[in-house]
C-alpha positions in Angstrom: -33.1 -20.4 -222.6 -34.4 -16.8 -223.9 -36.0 -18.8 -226.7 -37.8 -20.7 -224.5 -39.1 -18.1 -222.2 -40.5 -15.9 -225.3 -42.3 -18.7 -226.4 -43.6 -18.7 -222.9 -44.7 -15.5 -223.1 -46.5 -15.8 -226.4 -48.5 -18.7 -225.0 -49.8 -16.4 -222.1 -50.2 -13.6 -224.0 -52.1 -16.0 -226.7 -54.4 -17.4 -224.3 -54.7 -14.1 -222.8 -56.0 -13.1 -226.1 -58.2 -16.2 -226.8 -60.4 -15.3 -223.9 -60.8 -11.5 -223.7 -63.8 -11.7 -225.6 -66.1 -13.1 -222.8 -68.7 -10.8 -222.0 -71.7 -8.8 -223.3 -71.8 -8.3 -226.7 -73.6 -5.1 -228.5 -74.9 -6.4 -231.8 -76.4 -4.3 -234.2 -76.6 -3.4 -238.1 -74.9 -0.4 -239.2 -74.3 1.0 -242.6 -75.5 -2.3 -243.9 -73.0 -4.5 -242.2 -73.3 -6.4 -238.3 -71.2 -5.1 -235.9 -69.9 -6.6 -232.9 -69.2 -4.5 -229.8 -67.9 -5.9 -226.9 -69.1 -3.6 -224.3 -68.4 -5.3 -220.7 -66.3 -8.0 -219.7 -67.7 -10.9 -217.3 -69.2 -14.3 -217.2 -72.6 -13.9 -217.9 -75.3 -16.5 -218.2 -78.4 -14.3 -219.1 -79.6 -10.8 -220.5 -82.6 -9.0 -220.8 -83.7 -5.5 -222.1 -85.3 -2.8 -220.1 -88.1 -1.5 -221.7 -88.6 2.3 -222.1 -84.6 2.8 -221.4 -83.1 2.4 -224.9 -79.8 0.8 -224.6 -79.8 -0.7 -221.4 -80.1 -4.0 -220.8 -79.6 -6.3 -217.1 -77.0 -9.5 -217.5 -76.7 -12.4 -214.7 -73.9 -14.7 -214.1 -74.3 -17.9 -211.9 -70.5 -18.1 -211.6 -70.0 -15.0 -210.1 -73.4 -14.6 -208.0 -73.5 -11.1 -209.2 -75.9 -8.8 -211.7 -75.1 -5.6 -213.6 -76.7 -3.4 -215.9 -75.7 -1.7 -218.7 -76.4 1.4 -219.5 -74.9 3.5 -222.5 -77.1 6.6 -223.3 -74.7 7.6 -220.6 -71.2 9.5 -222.0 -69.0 6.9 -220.4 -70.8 3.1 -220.6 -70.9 1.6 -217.4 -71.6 -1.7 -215.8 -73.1 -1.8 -212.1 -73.1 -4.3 -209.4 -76.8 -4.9 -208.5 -76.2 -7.3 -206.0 -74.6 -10.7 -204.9 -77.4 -13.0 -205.9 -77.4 -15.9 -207.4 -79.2 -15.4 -210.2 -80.6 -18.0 -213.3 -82.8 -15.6 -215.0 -84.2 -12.6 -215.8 -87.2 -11.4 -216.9 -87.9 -7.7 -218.4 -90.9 -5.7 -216.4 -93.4 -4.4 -219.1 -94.0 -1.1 -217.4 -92.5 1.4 -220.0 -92.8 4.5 -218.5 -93.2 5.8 -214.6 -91.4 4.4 -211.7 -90.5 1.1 -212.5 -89.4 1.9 -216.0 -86.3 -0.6 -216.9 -87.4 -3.0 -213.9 -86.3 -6.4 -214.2 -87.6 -9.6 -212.9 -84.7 -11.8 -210.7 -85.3 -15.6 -210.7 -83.4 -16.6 -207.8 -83.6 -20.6 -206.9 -86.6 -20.5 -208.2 -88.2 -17.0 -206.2 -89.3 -13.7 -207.4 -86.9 -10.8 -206.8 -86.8 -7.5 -208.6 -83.9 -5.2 -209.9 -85.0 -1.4 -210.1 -83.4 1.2 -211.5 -81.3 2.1 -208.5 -79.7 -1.4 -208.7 -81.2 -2.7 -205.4 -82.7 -6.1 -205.1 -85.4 -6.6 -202.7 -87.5 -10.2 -202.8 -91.1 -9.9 -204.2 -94.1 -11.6 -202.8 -93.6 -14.0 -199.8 -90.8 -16.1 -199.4 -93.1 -19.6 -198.7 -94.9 -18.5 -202.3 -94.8 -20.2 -205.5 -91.2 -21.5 -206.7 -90.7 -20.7 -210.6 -89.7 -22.7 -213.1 -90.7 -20.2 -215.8 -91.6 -16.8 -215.5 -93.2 -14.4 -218.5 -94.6 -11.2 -218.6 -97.8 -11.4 -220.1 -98.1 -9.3 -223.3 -97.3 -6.2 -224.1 -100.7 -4.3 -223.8 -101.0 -1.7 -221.1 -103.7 -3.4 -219.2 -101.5 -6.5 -218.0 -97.9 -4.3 -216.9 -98.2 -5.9 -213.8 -98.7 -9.3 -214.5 -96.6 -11.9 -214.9 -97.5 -16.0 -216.0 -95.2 -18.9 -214.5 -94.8 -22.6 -214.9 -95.2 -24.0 -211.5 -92.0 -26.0 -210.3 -92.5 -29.5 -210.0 -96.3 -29.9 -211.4 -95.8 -27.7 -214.6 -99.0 -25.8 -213.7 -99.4 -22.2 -214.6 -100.4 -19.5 -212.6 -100.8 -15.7 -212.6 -98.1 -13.7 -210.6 -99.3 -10.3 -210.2 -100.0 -6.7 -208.4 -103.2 -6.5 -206.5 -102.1 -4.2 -203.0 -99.1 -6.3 -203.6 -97.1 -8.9 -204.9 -98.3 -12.5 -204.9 -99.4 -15.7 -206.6 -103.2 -16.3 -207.4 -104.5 -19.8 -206.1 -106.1 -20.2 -209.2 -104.0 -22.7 -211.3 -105.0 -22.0 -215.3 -106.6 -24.2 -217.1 -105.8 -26.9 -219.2 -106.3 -28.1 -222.6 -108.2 -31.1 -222.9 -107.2 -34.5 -223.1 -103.6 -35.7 -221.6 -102.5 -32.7 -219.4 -99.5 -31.1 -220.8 -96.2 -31.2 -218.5 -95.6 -27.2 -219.5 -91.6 -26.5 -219.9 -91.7 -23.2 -221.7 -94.0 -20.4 -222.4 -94.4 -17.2 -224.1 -97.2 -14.2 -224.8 -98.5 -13.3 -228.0 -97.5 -10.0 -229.5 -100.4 -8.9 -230.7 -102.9 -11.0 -228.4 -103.2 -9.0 -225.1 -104.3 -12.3 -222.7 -102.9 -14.7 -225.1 -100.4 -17.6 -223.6 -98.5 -20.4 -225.7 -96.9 -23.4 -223.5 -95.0 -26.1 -224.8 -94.9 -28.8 -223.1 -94.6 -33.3 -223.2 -98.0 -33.1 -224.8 -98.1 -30.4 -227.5 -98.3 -26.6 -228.1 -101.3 -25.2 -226.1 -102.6 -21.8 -226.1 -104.2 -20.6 -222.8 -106.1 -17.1 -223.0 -109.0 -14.7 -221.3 -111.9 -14.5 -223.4 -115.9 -13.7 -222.2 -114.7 -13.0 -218.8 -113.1 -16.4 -218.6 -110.1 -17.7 -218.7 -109.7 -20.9 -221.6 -107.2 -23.5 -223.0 -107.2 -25.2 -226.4 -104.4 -27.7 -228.1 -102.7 -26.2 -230.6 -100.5 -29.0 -232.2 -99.6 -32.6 -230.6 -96.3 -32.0 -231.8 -93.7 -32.8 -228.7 -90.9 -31.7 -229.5 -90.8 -27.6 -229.1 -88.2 -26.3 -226.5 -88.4 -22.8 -227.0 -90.9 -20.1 -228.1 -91.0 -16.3 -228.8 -93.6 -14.2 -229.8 -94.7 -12.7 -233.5 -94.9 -9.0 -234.1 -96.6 -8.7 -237.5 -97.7 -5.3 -239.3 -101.5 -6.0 -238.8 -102.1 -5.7 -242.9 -103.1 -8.8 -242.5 -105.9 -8.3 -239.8 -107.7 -11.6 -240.7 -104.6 -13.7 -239.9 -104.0 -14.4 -236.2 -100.5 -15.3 -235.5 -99.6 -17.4 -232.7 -95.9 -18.0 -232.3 -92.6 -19.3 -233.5 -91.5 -22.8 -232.0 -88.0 -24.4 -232.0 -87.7 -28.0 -231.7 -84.9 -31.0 -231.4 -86.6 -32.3 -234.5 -88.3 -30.0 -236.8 -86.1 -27.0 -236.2 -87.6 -23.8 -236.5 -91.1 -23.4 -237.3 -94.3 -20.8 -237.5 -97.5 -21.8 -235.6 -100.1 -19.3 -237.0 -104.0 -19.8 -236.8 -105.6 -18.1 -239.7 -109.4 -17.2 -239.6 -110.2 -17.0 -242.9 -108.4 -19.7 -244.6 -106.9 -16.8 -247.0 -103.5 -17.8 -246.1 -103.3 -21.3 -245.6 -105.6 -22.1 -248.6 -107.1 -24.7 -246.2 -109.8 -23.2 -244.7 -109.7 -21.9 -241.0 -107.4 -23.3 -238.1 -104.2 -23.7 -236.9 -101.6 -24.2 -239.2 -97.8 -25.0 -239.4 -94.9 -23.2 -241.9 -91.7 -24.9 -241.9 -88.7 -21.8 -241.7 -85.5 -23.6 -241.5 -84.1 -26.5 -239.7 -81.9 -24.8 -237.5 -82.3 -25.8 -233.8 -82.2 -22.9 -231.7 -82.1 -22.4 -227.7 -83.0 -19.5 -227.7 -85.5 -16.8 -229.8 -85.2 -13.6 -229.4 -88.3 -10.7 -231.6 -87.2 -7.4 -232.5 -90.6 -5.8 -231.4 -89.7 -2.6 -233.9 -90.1 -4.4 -237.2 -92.5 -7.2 -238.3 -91.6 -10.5 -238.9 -88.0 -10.4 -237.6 -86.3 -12.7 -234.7 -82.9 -13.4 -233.6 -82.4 -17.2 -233.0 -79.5 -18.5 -231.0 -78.2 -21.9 -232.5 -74.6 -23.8 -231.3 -72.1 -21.6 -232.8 -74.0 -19.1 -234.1 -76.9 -15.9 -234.2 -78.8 -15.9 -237.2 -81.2 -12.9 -238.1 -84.9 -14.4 -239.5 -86.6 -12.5 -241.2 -89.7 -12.4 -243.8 -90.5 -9.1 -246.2 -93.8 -10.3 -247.7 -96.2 -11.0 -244.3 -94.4 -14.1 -243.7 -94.9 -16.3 -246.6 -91.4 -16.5 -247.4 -88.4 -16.7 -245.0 -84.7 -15.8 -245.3 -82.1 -17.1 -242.7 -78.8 -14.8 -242.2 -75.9 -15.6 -239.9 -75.0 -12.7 -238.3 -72.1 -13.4 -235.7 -70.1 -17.0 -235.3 -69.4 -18.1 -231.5 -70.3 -19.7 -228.1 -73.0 -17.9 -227.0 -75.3 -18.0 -223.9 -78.3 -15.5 -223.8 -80.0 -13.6 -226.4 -82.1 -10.5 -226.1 -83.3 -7.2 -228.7 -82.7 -4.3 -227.4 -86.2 -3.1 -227.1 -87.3 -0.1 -228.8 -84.0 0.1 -231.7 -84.5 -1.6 -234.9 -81.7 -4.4 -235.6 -80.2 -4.2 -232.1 -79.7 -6.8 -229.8 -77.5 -7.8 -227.0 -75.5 -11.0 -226.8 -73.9 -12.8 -223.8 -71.1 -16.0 -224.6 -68.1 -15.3 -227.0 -67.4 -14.1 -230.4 -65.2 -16.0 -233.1 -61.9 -13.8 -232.5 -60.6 -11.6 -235.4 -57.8 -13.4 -237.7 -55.2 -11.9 -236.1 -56.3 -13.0 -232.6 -56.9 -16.0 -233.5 -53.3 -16.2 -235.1 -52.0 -15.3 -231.7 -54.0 -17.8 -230.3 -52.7 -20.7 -232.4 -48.7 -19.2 -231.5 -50.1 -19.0 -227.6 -50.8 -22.9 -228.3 -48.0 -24.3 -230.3 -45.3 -22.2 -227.7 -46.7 -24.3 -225.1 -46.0 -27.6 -227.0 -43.0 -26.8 -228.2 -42.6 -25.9 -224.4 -43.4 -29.3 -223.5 -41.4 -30.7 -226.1 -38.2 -29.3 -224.9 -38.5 -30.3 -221.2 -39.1 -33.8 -222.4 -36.1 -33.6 -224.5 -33.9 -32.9 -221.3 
């Protein structure tokens, strides 16, 4: 009987120890090696930095209804209740200084709310305006802070969200790219491009952008099957080269959709061209914005740092931290940082009490079936 109830208690205590590494993960590289800090506990479905506030990030759970933020340039870390929303997403504000410094951007059922620094929530724009399925800040120069590009729900158009005596959606729709309209699914800015978009959609990779006091569209690539984009951050040695974006697809994996102007690097004359990096399949891509040519990609059971030292002709893929991860995102402004919601593959030793936890309860089982 004491037998039994020890090995009772090592299967809770196992099990215990199995899950305790749910949460938000700080990731970064020091000395050399990846650490992995957990650094709040919780269910969390989604993270994003706050620019201008190194170290601080906002994660969302859909489970719990709840937000927090994360803050540790403070002496003791904390984690903050926002509010009880239901958030899906969340989108970092590009102001980097002022008032709204760390804002985030709330997708909630498909509606604009923001977070500010004083962890209130209060709904942006007017609640009969556009319902998201996507939602991008767009690009990083400091003439667009207050703008924002979404995918329409349910006609995959794309419109500007923005500031203008206050929050709302223009009635403009972008345009297109000719031919068969593209069904847009994802999007993301270019780095380096201020007014630059890239969509993927059923049709192709298209790049929609302001240029001549217009706004323009052009296909990119017919190729269907790209799920999720980020941006490039590149050096500028290479001022001739324009770089578009990374794509990840269900077939091709990871690749680099560049256009180059002068044909110097493609040795094919001008256009838009494709590189082949690995054949991972990530969900989700993450750019540290402090170094060129480095992403994070997200993949099932794993992060893997990519990363290219010679102005992206050649690529190296590093996995950095094993697990079931959810969300992905640098932590903006510090080099080899990032933040990581899901969990970790548990050190050896909790792993070992894991496997006990597990075969207690059989033997459990076992017993009571022998009576």
């Amino acid at each position: 009987m004491k037998m039994t109830k020890l090995l009772v208690v090592a299967a809770v205590v196992g099990l215990f120890c199995s899950q305790a590494y749910a949460g938000l993960i700080d990731l970064r590289l020091d000395s050399g090696s990846w650490v992995a800090n957990t650094v709040a506990t919780g269910n969390f479905n989604a993270v994003s930095h706050s620019p201008g506030i190194s170290n601080s990030v906002a994660v969302a759970s859909i489970s719990t209804s709840q937000a927090f933020r994360y803050d540790n340039t403070h002496t003791t870390p904390t984690v903050k209740t926002i509010n009880g929303l239901a958030i899906t997403d969340l989108v970092p504000n590009q102001d980097v200084s002022g008032a709204y410094e760390g804002r985030q951007t709330a997708l909630v059922n498909g509606k604009t709310y923001f977070i500010e620094n004083d962890f209130s929530a209060s709904a942006s724009g007017d609640p009969a305006d556009t319902t998201w399925s996507h939602l991008a800040p767009l690009g990083r120069n400091g003439l667009q802070t207050n703008w924002y590009v979404g995918i329409k729900a349910g006609s995959g158009d794309v419109s500007r969200y923005r500031w203008s005596g206050g929050w709302g959606t223009e009635g403009a729709v972008l345009p297109r790219a000719g031919g068969t309209p593209n069904d847009y699914a994802a999007l993301t800015f270019e780095a380096n491009s201020g007014n630059y978009i890239v969509l993927a959609g059923d049709q192709g990779l298209d790049r929609v952008f302001y240029w001549s006091g217009a706004w323009r569209a052009q296909r990119v690539t017919t190729t269907t099957d790209y799920t999720v984009l980020a941006p490039v951050n590149n050096d500028r040695a290479d001022a001739d080269i324009w770089y578009g974006t990374y794509a990840s697809g269900s077939i091709s994996g990871l690749d680099r959709i560049y256009y180059d102007s002068t044909g110097a690097f493609s040795g094919s004359g001008a256009g838009f061209f494709t590189q082949d990096i690995n054949d991972n399949i990530y969900t989700e891509l993450a750019t540290d914005m402090t170094q060129p040519y480095t992403l994070f990609g997200l993949r099932d059971g794993a992060i893997d740092l990519i990363q290219s030292t010679d102005l992206g002709a050649t690529w190296n893929t590093t996995t950095i931290l094993n697990g079931d991860f959810t969300d992905i995102d640098t932590n903006f402004g510090v080099s080899n940082s990032l933040y990581v919601t899901g969990v970790p593959v548990p050190e050896p030793s909790t792993l070992l009490l894991s496997t006990l936890g597990l075969l207690s309860l059989s033997f459990v089982g076992w017993r009571r079936r022998r009576r």
